[in-house]
Residue frames relative to the residue before (quaternion, step in Angstrom):
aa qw qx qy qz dx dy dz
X 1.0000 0.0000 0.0000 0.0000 0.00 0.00 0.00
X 0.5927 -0.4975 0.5201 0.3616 3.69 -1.35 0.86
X 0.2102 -0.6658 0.6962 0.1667 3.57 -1.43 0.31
X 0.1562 0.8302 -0.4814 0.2336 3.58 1.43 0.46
X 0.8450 0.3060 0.1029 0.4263 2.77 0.59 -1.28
X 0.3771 -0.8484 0.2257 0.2952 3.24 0.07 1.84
X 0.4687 -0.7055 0.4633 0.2605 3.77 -0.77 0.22
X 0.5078 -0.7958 0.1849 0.2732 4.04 -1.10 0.43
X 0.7205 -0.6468 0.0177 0.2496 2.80 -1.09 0.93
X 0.2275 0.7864 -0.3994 0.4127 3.23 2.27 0.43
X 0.4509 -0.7555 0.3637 0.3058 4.04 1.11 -0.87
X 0.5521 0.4783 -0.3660 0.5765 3.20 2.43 0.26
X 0.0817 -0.7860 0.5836 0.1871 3.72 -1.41 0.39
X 0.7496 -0.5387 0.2481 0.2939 2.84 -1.61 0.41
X 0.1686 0.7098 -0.4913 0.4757 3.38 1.06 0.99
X 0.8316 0.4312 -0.0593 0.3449 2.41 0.13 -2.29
X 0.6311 0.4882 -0.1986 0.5692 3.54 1.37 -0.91
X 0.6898 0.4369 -0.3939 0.4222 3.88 0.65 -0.46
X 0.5281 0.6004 -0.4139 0.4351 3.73 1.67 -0.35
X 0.9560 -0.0791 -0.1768 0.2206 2.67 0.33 -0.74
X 0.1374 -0.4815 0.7886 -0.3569 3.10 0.12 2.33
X 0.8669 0.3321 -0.2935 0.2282 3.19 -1.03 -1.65
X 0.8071 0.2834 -0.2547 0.4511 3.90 1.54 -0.57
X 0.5088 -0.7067 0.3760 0.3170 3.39 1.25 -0.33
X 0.7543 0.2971 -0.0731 0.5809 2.99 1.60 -0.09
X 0.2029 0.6723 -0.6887 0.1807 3.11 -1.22 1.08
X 0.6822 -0.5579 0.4304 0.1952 3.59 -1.67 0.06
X 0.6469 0.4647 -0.0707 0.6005 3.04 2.03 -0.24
X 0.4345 0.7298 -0.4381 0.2944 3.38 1.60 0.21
X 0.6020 0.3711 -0.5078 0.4919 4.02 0.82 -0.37
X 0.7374 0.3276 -0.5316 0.2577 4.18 0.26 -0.38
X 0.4545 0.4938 -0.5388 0.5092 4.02 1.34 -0.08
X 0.6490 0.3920 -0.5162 0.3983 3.69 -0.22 -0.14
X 0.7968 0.4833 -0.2385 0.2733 3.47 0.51 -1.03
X 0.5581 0.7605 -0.0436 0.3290 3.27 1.95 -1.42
X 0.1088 -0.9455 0.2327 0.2000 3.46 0.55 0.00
X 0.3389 0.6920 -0.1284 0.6244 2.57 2.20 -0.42
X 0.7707 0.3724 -0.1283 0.5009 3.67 0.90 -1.06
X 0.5673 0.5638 -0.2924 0.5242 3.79 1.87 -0.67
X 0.4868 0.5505 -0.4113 0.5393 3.67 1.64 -0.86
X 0.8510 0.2448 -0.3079 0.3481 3.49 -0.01 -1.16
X 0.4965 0.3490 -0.6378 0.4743 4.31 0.61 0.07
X 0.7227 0.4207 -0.5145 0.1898 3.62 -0.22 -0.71
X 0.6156 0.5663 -0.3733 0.4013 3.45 1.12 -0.72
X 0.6734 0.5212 -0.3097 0.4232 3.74 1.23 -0.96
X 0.5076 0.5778 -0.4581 0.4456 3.45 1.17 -0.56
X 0.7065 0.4418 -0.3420 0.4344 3.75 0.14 -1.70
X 0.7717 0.3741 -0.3900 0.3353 4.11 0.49 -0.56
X 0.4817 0.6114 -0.3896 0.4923 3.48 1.86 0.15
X 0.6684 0.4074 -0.3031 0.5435 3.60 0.82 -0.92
X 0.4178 0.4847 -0.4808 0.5995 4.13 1.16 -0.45
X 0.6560 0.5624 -0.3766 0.3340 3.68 -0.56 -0.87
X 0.7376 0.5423 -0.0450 0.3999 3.28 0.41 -1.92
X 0.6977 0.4559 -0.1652 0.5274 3.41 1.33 -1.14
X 0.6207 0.6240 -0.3776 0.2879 3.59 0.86 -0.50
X 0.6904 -0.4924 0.4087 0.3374 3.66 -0.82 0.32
X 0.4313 -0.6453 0.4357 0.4557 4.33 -0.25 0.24
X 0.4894 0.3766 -0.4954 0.6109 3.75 1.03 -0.28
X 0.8557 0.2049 -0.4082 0.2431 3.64 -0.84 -0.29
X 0.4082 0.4612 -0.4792 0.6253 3.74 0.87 0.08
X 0.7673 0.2738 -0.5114 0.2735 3.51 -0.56 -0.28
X 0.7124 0.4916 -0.3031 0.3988 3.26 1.09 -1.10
X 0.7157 0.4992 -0.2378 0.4265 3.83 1.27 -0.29
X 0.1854 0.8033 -0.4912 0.2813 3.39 1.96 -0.38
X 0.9375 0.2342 -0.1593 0.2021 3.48 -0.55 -1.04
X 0.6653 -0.5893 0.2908 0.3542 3.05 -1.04 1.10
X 0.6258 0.5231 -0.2992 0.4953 3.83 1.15 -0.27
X 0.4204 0.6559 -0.5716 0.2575 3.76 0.91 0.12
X 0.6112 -0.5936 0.4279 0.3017 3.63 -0.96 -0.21
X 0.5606 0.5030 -0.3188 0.5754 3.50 1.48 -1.35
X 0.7146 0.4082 -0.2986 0.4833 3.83 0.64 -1.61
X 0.4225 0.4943 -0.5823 0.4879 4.42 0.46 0.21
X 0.8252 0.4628 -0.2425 0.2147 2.85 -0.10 -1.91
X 0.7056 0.3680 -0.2456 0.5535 3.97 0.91 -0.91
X 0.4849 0.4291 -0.5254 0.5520 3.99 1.34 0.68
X 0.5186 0.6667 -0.3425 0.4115 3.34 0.72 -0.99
X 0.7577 0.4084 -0.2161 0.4608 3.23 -0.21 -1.66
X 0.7476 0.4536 -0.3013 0.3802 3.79 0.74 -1.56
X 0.5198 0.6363 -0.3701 0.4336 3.66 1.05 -0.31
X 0.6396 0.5226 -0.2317 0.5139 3.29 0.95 -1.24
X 0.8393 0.3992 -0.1735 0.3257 3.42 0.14 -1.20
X 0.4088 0.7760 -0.1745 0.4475 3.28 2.02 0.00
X 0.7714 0.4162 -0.2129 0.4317 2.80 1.79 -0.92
X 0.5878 -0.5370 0.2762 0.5383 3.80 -0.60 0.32
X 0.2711 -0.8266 0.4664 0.1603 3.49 1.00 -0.59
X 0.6543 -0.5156 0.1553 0.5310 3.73 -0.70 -0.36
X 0.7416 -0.4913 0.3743 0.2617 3.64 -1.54 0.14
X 0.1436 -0.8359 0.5273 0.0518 3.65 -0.20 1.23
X 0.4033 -0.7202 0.5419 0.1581 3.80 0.21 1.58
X 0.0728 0.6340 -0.7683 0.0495 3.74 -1.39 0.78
X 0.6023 -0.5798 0.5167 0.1850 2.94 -1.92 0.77
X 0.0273 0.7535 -0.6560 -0.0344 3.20 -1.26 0.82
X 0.8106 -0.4270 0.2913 0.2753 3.15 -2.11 0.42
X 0.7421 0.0439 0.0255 0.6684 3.33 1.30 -1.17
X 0.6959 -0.6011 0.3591 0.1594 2.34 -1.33 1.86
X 0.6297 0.5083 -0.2925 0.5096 4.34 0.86 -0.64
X 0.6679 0.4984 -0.3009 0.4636 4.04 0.96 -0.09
X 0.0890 -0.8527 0.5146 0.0145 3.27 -0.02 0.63
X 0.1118 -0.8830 0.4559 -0.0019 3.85 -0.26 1.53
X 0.0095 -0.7999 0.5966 0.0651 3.41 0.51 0.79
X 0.0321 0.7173 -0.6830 -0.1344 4.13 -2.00 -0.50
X 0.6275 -0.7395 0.1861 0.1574 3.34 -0.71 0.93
X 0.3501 -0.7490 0.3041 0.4733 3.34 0.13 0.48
X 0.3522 0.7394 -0.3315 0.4683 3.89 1.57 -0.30
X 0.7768 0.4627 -0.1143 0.4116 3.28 0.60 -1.27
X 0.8127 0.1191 -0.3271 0.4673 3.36 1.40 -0.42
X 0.2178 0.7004 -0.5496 0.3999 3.56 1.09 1.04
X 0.6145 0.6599 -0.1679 0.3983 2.99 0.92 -1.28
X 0.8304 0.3070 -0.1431 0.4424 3.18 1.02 -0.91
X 0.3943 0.6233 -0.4441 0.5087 3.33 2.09 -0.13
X 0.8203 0.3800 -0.2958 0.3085 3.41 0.43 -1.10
X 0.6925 0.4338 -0.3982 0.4168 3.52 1.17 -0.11
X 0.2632 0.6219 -0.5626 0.4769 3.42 1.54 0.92
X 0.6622 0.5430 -0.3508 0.3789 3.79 0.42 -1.12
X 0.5806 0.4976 -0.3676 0.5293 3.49 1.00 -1.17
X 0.7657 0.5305 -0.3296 0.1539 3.39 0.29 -0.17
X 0.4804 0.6550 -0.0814 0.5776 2.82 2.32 -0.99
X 0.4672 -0.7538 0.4392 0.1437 3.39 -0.83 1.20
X 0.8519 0.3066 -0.0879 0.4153 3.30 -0.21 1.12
X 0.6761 0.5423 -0.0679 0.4941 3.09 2.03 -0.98
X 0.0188 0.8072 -0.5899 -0.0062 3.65 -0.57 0.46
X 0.3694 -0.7291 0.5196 0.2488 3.90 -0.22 1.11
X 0.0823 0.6173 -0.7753 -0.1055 3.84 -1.17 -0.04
X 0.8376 -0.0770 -0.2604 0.4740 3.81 -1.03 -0.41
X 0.2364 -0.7337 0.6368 -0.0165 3.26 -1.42 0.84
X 0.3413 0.7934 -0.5010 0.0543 3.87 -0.33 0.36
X 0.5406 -0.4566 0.6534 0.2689 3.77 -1.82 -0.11
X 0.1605 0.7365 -0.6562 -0.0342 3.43 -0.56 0.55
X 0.5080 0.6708 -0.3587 0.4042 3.82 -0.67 1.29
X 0.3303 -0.7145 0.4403 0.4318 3.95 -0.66 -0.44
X 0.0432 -0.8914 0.4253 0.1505 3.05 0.53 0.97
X 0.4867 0.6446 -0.4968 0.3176 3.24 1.40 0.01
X 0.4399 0.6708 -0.4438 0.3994 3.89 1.21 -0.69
X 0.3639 -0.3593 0.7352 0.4450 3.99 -1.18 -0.59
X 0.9470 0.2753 0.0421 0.1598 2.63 -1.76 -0.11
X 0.5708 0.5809 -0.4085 0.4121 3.41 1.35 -0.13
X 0.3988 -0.7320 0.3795 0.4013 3.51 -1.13 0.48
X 0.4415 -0.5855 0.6685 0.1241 3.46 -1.93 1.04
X 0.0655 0.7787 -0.6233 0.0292 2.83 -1.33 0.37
X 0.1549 -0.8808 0.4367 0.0975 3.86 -0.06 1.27
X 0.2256 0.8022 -0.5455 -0.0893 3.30 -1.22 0.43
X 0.4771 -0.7431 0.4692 -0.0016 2.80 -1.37 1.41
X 0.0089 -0.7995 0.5731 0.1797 3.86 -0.57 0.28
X 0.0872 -0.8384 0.5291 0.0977 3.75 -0.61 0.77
X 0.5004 -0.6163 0.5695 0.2134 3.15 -1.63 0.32
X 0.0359 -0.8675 0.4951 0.0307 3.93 -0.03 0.83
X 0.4926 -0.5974 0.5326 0.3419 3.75 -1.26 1.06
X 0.5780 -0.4430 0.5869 0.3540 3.79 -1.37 0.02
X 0.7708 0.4682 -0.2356 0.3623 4.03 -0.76 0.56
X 0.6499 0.5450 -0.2843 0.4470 2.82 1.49 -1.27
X 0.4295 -0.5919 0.5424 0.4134 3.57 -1.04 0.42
X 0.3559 -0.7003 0.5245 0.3283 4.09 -0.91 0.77
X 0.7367 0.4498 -0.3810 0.3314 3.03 0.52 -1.22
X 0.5743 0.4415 -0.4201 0.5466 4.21 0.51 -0.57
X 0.6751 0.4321 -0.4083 0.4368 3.90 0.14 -0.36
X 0.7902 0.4292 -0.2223 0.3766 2.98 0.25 -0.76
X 0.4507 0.3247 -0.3733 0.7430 3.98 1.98 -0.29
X 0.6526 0.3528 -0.5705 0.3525 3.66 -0.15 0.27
X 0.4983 0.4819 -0.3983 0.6008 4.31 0.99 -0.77
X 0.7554 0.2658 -0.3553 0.4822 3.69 -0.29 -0.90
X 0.6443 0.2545 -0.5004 0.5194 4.68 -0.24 0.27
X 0.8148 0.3105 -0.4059 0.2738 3.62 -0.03 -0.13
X 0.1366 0.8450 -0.3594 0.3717 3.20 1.86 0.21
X 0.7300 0.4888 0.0284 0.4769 2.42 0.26 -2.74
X 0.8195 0.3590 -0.3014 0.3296 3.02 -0.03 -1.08
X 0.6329 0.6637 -0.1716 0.3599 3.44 0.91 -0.32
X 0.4628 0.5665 -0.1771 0.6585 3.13 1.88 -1.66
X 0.5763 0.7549 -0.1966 0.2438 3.81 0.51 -0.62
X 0.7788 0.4202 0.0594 0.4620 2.20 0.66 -2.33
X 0.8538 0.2984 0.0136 0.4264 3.15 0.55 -1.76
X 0.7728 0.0793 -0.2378 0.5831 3.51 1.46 0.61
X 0.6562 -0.5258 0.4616 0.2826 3.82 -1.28 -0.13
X 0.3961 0.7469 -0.4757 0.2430 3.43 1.07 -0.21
X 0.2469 -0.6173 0.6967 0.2694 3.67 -1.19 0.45
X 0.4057 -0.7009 0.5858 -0.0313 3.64 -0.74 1.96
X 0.0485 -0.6924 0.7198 -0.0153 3.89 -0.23 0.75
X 0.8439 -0.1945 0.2434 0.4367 4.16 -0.12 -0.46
X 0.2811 -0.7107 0.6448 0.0103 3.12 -1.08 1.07
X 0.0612 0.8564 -0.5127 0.0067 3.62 -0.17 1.40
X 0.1260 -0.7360 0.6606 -0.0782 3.61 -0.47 1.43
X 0.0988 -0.7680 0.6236 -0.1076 3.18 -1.59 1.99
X 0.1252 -0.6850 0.6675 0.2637 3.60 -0.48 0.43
X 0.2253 -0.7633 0.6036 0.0478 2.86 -1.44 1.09
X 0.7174 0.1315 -0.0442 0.6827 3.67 1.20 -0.83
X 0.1324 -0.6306 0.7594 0.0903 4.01 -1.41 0.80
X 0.3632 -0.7001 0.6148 -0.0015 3.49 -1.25 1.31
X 0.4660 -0.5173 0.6383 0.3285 3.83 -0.95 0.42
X 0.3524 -0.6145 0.6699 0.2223 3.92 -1.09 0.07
X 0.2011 -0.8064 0.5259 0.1807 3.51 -0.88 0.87
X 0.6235 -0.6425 0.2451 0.3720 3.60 -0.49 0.98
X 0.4248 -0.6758 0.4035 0.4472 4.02 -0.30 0.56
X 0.6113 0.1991 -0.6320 0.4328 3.78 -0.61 0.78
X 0.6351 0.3560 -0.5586 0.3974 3.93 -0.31 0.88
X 0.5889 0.3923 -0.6023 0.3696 3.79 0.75 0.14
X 0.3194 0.7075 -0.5757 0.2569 4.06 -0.13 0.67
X 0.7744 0.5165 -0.1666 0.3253 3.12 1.16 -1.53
X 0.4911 0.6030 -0.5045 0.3751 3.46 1.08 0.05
X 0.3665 -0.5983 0.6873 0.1879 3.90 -1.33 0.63
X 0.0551 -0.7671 0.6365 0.0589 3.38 -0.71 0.68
């Protein structure tokens, strides 16, 4: 992996975090369990293993290497989003408590919306806005990677309501638009090659 791209601020990288998926072992396995920062980045490595696995033998070969562009760009992005980033203010009861959540924390959760979506696999993900403000408007956009077959347009109103619906729930932001781009469509790889992925 590139080291372009700067790693979080916890002091482990995704090296260190892609080992050990692939061995299960490492000396650092109670602070990745504990770390959240570090849960953003296995969950994000998992979805670009199970991407991988799904691609077509022309595209895995031609994307194999750690020097492709698409495969920078979704390290890239996961490096970034690893980090706690800035401070998403929440309301509280008394006014002396101050409740803050990370913006890291709810990337994180945009992108394990994708995992959910048939066919879809997020790479850049951002907040565009002060979300530190109350009440100012946000506005998210997402750029995904899509499988051949899937219908785009229902995938892509299905990423943009659970978006919403999520941005909602799990914070206070004032949501102005949820913008969702395919950027790359993938061949599907027939189902007796999705075995081969190591998780």
């Amino acid at each position: 992996m590139s080291n372009e791209f700067p790693d979080p601020g916890c002091g482990h990288s995704l090296d260190e975090l892609d080992e050990y998926l692939r061995t299960g072992q490492s000396a650092a396995e109670q602070h990745y369990l504990r770390c959240p920062e570090c849960q953003a980045g296995l969950a994000g490595l998992r979805s670009l293993h199970r991407l991988s696995g799904l691609l077509s033998a022309a595209d895995t070969e031609q994307a194999g290497s750690a020097d492709e562009p698409w495969l920078q760009s979704i390290l890239g992005n996961l490096r970034l989003e690893m980090r706690s980033g800035r401070s998403v203010p929440l309301a509280s009861e008394h006014p002396e408590d101050d409740f803050f959540e990370t913006e890291g924390s709810l990337l994180a959760l945009i992108r394990r919306i994708g995992d959910d979506v048939d066919g879809a696999t997020i790479g850049k993900c951002r907040l565009h806005g002060d979300i530190t403000t109350p009440g100012a408007d946000v506005r998210v956009e997402v750029n995904v990677t899509a499988f051949f077959g899937y219908p785009l347009p229902a995938m892509i109103e299905s990423l943009r309501t659970r978006i919403a619906a999520m941005i909602t729930t799990h914070s206070e932001l004032n949501l102005t638009s949820v913008d969702v781009t395919v950027t790359d469509v993938h061949e599907h790889v027939s189902p007796d090659r999705k075995g081969e992925v190591n998780e």
